[in-house]
C-alpha positions as CSV (number, residue, x, y, z in Angstrom):
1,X,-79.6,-55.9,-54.0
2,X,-80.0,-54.8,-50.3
3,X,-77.1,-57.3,-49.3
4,X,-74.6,-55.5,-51.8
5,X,-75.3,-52.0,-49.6
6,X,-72.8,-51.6,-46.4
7,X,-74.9,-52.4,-43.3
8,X,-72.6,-49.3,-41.0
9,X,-72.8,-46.0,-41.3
10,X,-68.9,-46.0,-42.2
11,X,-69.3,-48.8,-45.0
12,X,-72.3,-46.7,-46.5
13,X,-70.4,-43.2,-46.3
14,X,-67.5,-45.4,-47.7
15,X,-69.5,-46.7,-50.9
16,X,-70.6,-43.2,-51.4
17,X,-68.0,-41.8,-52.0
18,X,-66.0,-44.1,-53.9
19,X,-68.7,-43.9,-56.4
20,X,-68.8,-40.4,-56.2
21,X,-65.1,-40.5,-56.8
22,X,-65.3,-42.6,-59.8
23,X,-67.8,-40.8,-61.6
24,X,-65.7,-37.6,-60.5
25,X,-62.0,-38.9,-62.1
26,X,-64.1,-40.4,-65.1
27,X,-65.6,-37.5,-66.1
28,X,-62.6,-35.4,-65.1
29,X,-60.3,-37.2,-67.7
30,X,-62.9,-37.1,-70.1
31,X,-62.8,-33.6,-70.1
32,X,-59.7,-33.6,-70.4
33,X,-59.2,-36.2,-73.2
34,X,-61.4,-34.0,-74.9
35,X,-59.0,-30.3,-74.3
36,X,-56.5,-32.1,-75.4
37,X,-57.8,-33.0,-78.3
38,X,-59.8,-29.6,-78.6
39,X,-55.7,-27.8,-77.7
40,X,-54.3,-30.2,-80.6
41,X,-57.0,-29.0,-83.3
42,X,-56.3,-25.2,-82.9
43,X,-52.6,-26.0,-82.6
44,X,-52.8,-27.9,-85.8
45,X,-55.0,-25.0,-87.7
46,X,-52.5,-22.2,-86.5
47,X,-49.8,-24.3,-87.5
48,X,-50.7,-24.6,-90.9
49,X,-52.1,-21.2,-91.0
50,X,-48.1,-19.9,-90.1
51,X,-46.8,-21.9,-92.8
52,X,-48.7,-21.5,-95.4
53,X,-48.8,-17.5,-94.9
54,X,-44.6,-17.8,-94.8
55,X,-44.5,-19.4,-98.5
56,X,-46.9,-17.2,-99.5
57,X,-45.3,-14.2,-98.7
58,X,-42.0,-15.5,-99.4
59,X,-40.7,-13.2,-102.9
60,X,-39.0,-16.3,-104.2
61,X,-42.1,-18.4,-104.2
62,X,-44.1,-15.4,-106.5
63,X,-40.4,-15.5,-109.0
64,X,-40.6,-19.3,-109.4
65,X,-44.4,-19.3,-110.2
66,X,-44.2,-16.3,-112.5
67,X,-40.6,-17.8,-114.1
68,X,-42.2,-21.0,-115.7
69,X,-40.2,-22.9,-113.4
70,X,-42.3,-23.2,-110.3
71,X,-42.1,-27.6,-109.9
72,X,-38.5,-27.5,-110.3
73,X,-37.1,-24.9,-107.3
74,X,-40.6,-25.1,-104.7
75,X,-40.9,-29.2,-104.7
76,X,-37.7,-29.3,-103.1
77,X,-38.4,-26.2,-100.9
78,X,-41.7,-27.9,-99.8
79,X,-40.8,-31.4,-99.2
80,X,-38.1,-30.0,-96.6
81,X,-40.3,-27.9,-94.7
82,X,-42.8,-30.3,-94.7
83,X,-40.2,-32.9,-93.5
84,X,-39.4,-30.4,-90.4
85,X,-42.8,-29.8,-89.5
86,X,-44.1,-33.0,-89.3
87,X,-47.3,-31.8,-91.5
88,X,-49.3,-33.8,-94.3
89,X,-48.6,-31.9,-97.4
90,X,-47.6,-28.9,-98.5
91,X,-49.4,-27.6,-102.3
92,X,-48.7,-24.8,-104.0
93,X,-50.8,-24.0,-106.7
94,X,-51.8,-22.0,-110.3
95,X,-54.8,-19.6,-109.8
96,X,-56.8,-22.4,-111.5
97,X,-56.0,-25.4,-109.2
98,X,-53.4,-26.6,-111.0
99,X,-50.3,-28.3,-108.8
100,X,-46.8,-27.3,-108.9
101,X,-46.2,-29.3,-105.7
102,X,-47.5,-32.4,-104.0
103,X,-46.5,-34.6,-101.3
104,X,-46.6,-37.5,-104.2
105,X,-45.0,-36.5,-107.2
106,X,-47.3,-38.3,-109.4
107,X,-50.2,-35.4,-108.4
108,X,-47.6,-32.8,-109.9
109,X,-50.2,-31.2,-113.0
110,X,-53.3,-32.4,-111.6
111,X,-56.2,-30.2,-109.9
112,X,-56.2,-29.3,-106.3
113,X,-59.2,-30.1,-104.7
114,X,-60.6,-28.3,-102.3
115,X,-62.0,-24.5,-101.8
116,X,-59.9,-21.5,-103.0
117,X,-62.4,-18.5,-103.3
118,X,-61.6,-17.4,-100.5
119,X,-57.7,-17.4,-101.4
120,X,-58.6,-16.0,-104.7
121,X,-60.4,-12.9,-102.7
122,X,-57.5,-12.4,-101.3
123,X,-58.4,-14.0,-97.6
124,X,-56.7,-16.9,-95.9
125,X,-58.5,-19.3,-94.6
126,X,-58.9,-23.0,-92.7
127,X,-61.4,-25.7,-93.3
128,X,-61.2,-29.2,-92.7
129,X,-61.7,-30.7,-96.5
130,X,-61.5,-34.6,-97.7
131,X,-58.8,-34.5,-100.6
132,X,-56.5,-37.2,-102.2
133,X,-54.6,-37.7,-98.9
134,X,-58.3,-38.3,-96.6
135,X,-60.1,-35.6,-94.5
136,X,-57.3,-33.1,-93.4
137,X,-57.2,-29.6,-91.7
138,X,-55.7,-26.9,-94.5
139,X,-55.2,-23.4,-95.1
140,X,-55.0,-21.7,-98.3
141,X,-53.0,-18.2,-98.7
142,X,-52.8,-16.3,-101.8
143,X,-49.4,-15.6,-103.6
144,X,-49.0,-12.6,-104.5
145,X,-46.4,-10.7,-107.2
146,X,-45.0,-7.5,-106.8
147,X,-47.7,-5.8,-108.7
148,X,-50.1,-7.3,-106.3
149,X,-51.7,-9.6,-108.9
150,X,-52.6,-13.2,-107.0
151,X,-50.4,-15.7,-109.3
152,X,-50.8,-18.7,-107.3
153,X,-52.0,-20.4,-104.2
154,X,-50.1,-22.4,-100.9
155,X,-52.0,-24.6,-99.1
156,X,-50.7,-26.4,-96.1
157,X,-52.6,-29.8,-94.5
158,X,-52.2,-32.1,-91.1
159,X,-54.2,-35.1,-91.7
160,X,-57.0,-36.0,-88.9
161,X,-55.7,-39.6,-88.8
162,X,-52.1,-37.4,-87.9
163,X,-53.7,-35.0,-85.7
164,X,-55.1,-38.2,-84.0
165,X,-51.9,-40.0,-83.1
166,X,-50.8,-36.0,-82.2
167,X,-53.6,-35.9,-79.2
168,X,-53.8,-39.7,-78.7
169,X,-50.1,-39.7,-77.6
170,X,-51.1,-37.3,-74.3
171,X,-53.7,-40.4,-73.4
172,X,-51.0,-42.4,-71.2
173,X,-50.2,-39.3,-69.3
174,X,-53.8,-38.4,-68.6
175,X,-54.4,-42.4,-67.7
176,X,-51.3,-42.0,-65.4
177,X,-52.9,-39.3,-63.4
178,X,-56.6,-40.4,-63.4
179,X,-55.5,-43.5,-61.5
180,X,-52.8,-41.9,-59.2
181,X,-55.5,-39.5,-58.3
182,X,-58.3,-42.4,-57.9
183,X,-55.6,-44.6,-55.5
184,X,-55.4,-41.5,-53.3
185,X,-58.9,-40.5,-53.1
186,X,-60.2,-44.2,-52.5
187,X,-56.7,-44.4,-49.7
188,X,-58.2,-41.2,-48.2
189,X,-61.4,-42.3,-48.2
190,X,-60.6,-45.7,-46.6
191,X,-58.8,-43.6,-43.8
192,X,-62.3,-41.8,-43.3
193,X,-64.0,-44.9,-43.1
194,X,-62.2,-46.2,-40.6
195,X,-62.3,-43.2,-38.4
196,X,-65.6,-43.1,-38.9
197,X,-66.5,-46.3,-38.1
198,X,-64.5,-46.4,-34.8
199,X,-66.5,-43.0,-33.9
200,X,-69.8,-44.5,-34.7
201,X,-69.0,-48.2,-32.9
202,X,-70.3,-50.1,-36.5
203,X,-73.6,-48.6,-35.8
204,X,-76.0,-48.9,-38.7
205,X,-77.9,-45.1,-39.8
206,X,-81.1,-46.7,-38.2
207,X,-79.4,-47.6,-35.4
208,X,-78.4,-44.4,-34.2
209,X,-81.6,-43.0,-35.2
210,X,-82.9,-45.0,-32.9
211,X,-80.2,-44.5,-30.1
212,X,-80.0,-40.6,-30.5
213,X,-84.3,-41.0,-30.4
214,X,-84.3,-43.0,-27.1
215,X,-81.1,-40.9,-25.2
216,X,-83.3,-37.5,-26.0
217,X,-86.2,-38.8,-24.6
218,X,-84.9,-40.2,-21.9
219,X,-82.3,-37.8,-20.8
220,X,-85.5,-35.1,-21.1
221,X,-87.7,-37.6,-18.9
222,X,-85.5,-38.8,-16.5
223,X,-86.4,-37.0,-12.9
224,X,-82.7,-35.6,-12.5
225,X,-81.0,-32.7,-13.8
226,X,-78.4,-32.8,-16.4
227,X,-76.4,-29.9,-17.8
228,X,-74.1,-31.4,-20.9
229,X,-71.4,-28.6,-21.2
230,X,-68.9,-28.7,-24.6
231,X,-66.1,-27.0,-24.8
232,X,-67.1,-23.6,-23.1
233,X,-70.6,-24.1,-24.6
234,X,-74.0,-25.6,-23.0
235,X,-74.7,-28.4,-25.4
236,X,-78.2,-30.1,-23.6
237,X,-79.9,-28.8,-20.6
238,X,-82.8,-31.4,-19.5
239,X,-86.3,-30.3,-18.5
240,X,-85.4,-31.4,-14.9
241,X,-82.7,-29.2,-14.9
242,X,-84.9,-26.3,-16.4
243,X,-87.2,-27.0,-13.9
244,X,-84.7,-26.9,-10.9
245,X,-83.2,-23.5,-11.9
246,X,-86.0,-21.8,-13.5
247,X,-84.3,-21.2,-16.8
248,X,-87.4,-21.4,-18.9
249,X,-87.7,-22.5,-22.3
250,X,-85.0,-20.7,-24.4
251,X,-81.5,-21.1,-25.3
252,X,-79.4,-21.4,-21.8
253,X,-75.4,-19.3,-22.1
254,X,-72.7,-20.7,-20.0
255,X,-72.8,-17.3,-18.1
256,X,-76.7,-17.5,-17.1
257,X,-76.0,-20.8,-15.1
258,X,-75.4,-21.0,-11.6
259,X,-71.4,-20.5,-10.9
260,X,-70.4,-24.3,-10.5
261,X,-71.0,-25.1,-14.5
262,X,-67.8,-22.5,-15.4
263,X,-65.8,-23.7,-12.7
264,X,-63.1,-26.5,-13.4
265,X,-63.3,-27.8,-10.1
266,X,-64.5,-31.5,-10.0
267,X,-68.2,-31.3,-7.3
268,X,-69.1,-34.6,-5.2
269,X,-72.6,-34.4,-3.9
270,X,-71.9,-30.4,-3.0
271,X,-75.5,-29.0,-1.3
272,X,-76.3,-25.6,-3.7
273,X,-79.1,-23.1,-2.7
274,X,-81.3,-22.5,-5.8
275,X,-84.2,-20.1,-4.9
276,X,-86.3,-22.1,-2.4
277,X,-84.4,-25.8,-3.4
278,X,-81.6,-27.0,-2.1
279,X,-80.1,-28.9,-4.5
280,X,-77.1,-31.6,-4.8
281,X,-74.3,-31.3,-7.2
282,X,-72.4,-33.2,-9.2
283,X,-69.5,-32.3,-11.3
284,X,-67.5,-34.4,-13.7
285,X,-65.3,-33.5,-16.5
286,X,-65.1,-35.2,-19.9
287,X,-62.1,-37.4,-20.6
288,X,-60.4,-35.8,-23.1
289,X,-62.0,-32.7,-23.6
290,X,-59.2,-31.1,-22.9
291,X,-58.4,-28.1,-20.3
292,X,-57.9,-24.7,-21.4
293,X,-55.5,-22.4,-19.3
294,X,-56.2,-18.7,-18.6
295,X,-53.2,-16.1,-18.5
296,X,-53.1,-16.5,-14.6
297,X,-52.3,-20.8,-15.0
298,X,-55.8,-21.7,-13.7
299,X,-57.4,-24.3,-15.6
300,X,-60.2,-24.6,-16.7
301,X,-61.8,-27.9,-18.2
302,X,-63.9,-27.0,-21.2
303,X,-66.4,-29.9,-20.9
304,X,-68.3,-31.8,-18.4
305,X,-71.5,-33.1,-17.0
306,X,-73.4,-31.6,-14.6
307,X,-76.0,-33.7,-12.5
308,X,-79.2,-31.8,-10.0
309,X,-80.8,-33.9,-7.7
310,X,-83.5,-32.0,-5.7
311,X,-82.6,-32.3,-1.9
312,X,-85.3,-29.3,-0.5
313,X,-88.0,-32.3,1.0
314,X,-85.1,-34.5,2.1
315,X,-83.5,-31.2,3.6
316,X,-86.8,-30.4,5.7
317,X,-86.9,-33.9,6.9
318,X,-83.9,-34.4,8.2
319,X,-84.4,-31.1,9.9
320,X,-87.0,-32.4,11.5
321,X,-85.2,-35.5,12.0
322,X,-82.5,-33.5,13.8
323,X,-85.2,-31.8,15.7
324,X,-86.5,-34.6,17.1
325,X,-83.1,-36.4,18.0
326,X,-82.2,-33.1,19.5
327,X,-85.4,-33.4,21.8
328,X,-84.7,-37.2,22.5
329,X,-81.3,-36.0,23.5
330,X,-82.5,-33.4,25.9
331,X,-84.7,-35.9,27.7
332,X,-82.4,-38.3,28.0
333,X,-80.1,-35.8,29.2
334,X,-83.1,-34.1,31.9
335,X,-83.4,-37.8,32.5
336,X,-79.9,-38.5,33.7
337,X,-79.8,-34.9,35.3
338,X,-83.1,-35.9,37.8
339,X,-82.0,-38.9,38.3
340,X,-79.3,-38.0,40.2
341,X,-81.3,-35.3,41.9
342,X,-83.6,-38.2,42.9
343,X,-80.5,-40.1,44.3
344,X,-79.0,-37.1,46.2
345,X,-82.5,-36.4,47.5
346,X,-83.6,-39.8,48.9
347,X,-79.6,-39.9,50.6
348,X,-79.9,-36.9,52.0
349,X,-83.4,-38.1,53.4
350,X,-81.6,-41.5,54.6
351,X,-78.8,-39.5,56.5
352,X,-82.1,-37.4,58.4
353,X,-81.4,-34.0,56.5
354,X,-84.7,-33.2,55.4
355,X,-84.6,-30.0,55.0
356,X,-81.3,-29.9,53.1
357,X,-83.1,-32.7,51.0
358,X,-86.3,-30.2,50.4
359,X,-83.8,-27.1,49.7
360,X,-81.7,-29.1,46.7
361,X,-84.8,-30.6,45.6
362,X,-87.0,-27.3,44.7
363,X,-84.0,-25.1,44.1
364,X,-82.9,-27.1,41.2
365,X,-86.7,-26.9,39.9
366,X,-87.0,-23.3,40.6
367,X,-84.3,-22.9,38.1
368,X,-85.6,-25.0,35.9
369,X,-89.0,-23.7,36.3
370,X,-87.9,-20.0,35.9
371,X,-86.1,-20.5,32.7
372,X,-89.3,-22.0,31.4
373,X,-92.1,-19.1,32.5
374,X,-89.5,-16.8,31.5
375,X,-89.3,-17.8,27.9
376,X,-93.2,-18.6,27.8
377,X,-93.5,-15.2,28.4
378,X,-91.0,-13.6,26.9
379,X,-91.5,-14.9,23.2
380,X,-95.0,-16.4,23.0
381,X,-94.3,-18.8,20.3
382,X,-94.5,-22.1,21.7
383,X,-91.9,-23.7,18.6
384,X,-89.3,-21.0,19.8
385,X,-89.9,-22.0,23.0
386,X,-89.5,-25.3,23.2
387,X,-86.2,-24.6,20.7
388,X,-84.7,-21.8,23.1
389,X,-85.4,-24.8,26.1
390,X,-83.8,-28.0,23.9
391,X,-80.6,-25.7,22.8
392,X,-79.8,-25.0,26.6
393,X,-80.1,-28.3,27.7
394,X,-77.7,-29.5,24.7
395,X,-75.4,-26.8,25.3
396,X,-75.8,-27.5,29.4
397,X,-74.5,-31.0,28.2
398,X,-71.9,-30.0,26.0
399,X,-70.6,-27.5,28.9
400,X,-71.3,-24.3,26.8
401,X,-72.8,-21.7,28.6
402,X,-76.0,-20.5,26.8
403,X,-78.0,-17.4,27.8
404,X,-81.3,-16.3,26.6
405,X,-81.0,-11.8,26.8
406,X,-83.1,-10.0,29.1
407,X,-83.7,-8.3,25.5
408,X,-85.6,-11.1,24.2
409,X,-89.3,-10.4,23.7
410,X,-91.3,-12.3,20.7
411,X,-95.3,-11.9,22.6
412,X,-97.7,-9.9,20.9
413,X,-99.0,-9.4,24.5
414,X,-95.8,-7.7,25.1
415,X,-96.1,-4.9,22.9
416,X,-99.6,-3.0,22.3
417,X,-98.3,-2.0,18.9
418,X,-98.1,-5.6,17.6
419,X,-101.3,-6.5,16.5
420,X,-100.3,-8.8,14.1
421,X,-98.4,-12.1,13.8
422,X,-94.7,-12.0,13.3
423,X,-93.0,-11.4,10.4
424,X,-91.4,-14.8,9.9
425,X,-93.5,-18.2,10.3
426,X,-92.9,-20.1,13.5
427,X,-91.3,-22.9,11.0
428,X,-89.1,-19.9,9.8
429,X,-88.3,-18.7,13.3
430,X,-86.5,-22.1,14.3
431,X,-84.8,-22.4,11.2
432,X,-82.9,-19.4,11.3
433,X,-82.7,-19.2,15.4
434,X,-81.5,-22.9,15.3
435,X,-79.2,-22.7,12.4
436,X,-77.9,-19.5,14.1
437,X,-77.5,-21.1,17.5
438,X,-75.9,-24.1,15.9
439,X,-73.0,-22.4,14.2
440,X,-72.6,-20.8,17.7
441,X,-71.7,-23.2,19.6
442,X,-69.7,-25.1,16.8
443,X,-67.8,-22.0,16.6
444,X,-67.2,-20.9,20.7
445,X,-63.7,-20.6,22.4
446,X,-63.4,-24.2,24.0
447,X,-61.4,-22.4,27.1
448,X,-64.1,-19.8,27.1
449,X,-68.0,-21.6,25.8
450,X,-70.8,-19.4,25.9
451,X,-73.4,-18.6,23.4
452,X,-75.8,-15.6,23.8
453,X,-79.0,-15.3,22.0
454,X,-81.4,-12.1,21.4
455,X,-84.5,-12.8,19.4
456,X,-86.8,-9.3,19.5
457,X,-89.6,-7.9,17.6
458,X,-91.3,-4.5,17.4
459,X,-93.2,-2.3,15.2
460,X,-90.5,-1.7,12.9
461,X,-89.3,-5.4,12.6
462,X,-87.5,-8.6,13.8
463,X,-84.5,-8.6,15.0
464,X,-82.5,-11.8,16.0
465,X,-78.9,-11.4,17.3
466,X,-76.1,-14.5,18.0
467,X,-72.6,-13.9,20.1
468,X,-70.4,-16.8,20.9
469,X,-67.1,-16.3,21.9
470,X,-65.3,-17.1,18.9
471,X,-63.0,-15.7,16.5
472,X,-65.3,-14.8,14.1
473,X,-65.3,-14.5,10.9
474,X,-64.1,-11.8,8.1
475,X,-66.1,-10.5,5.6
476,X,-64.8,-12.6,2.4
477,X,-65.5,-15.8,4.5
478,X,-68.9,-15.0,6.0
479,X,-69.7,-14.0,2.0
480,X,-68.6,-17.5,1.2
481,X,-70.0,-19.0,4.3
482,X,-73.6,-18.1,3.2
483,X,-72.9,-19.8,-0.4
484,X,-74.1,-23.1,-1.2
485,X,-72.6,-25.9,0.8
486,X,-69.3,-24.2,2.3
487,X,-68.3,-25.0,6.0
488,X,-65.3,-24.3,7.9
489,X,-65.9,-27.7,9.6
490,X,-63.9,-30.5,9.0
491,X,-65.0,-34.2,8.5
492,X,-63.1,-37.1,10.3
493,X,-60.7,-37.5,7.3
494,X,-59.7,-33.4,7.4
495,X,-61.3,-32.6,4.6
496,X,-64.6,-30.1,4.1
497,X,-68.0,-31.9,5.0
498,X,-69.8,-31.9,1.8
499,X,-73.1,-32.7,4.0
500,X,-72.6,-30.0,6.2
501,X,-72.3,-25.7,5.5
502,X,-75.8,-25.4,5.1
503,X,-77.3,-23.1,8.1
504,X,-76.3,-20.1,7.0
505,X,-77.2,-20.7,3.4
506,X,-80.3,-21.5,4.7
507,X,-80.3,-18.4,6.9
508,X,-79.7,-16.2,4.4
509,X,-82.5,-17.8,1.8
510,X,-84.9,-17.1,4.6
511,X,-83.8,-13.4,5.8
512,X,-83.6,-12.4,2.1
513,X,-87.2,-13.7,1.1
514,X,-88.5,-11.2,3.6
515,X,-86.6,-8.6,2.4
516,X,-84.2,-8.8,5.7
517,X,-80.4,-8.7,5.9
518,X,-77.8,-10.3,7.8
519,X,-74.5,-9.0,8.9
520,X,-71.2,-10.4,11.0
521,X,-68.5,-8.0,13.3
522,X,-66.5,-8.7,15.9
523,X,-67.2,-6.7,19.3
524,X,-67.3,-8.4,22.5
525,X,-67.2,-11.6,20.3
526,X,-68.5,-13.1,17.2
527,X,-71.9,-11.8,16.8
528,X,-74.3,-12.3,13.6
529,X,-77.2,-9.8,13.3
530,X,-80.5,-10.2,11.7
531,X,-82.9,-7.6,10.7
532,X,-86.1,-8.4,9.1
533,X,-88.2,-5.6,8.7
534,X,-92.2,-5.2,9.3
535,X,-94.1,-4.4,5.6
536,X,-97.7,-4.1,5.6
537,X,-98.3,-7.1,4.1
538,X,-96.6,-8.8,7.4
């Protein structure tokens, strides 16, 4: 039996239905077989009704009876009308039963059978009565005379075996319908099935229980976000990705989602600061979806798939990583830099200028030397420190002219009011100093490099200031500029960096943890200010 049921989901739905159609149509023409033949009944009872009421009343039916000559002028009468009205028999009859008419002439005299009381009460009436001609459906009204005495009877008949072939003749057109009607339903249904079976690949039901089972679980357990999106409408949001935004556990709306699920834009690996994650994006829309188009002509594709992958341990890493290629770079360029001290040195000393040997010699380490107890004691925080020193000697190498403010004072030992630590971690210091200093000297005038730097802390707060001698930036951009992922450099093709654009993102994460702000203008150059104030929990 199991090999007679569809193994698809389409075949299945397709059997279904076709049975449900057929037990649909059969019963439907059933019913109405049955009106018709329920229609054909009352149309034969108020058919006979209307006639026999019309003799009755007719004054030349009551004259005949009462003249003696009743068989001889109403058989004539009643043969013709029953010949137009296609009915069984037409009787008309003496108060006690006996015939003046019959459909067969050799009846004429006998009894009527049948019920009359009713007639004789004056009442018409129908019934359906077995008489000489077989069971029939009559009426019986009185005939009256102009005194009002009843002096005879008419009662009209249609056969049942008639009324049959009456109700039995609608059958073909009722057939004709029923299977027009079943052709188009089993058509429509085919139509379905095939559509159906396309959208379901031929997939059995316990198939794609099985496959809809399996993609939940693993689209909830796989260690990557995913944010399904459905025509304007967030269809699945995975525990990863629940995780990665803090969205908790209930229902997620397109408008509490970070901005790049509404946009139409397609994302490649874009960096996105979530809280304290730094996340990467991906953004792909979903052939065929279709795009939707605002009054303004902006489009704006209705569904796509969003992918999270969490970048925050990677991020610190590479920091590191560029901290410590930063440092290798300084040494190497320190390295290169004594070297040819050492060569000018011991050439001097070969041409017998000693002294002018000795002066080069401990004038370039007094420099050196003084730049280095400065800071030490200026800021106090030996990561700073050693970040203040590396930055110079990159931007010494890159011919930018880098200068640590007079104004710069980070020791504890410098201020009797600070007898605390400072407000931001030493890891925190570098990361906003040395993203600040980096976008500096990405950003300087090449005809005019320098970079100033102003780190100072007090009772009231932190505050670390940036100049560089470029352009600068307006307030729309710097607002954009401290946005996930956006940079103003360029990669080698000419198109944005989606790897770089983070510093200021990063920047800003940091300053506005500790309650702090940070602001751009444009004075004596490009300057970006940041304030963190001193709470008491700091």
């Amino acid at each position: 039996m199991r090999r007679l049921v569809p193994r698809t989901l389409a075949g299945q739905a397709f059997l279904l239905q076709v049975v449900a159609i057929l037990v649909l149509i059969i019963v439907a023409g059933s019913l109405a077989a049955y009106d018709a033949r329920r229609d054909s009944e009352r149309s034969a009872r108020d058919q006979v009704v209307a006639i026999a009421v019309a003799l009755a009343d007719s004054s030349s039916t009551a004259e005949a009876i009462t003249s003696g000559s009743a068989t001889a002028r109403l058989q004539p009468v009643t043969e013709a009308v029953r010949a137009d009205t296609d009915i069984a028999f037409i009787t008309i009859m003496a108060p006690d039963r006996t015939r003046f008419t019959h459909t067969d002439p050799a009846r004429i005299g006998g009894k009527f059978v049948g019920t009359i009381g009713p007639a004789l009460a004056g009442r018409v009436f129908t019934e359906t009565y077995t008489g000489t001609l077989g069971p029939s459906i009559r009426a019986v009204a009185p005939v009256r005379a102009s005194d009002g005495r009843i002096v005879g009877l008419v009662s009209a008949g249609i056969t049942l075996s008639g009324l049959a072939d009456r109700w039995l003749g609608q059958l073909p057109t009722i057939a004709v319908v029923t299977v027009i009607a079943l052709l188009l339903s089993v058509a429509g249904t085919w139509a379905v099935r095939r559509r159906l079976l396309r959208q379901t690949r031929g997939l059995r039901p316990e198939e794609l229980r099985v496959m809809y089972e399996h993609h939940d679980a693993v689209l909830h357990a796989v260690r990557e976000g995913l944010i399904v999106i459905d025509h304007g409408r967030v269809a699945l949001v995975n525990d990863e990705a629940r995780r990665l935004l803090d969205l908790g556990d209930g229902p997620v709306a397109l408008e509490g989602l970070p901005e790049f699920a509404g946009t139409a834009e397609e994302l490649r690996d874009v960096l996105y600061l979530a809280g304290d994650r730094v996340l990467v994006v991906n953004r792909s829309g979903v052939s065929g979806s279709g795009v939707d188009r605002d009054g303004g002509g902006a489009a704006q594709t209705t569904s796509a798939v969003i992918t999270l992958r969490d970048r925050t341990e990677l991020q610190g890493a590479m920091g590191e990583l560029d901290s410590m290629r930063l440092f290798a770079e300084s040494l190497r360029s320190q390295a290169h830099e004594s070297a040819n001290r050492l060569h000018t040195v011991v050439g001097l000393v070969e041409m017998g200028r000693g002294d002018e040997a000795v002066r080069f010699a401990t004038t370039e380490l007094e420099l050196s030397q003084h730049l280095v107890d400065r800071l030490t004691a200026a800021v106090g925080e030996p990561a700073l420190v050693a970040l203040l020193l590396g930055k110079s000697a990159q931007a010494n190498e890159r011919g930018i002219e880098l200068t640590v403010t007079d104004e710069t004072n980070l020791s504890p030992t410098g201020d009797s009011s600070l007898d605390t630590d400072s407000v931001l971690s030493s890891a925190e210091l570098v990361t906003v100093v040395g993203n600040l200093i980096d976008n500096a000297l990405d950003a300087c005038d090449r005809d005019d490099p320098w970079v100033e730097v102003t780190v100072h802390e007090d009772s009231s707060g932190l505050s670390i200031r940036v100049a560089d001698s470029g352009p600068g930036m307006d307030a729309e951009e710097f607002a954009r500029a401290r946005r996930r992922g956006y940079s103003t450099k360029t990669a080698v093709e000419g198109a944005l960096d989606p790897g770089r654009g983070l510093g200021l993102a990063l920047v800003s994460q940091t300053v506005e943890r500790h309650g702090g702000t940070i602001t751009a203008e444009v004075t004596y150059g490009s300057v970006v200010i940041v304030t963190v104030p001193r709470t008491a929990e700091s």
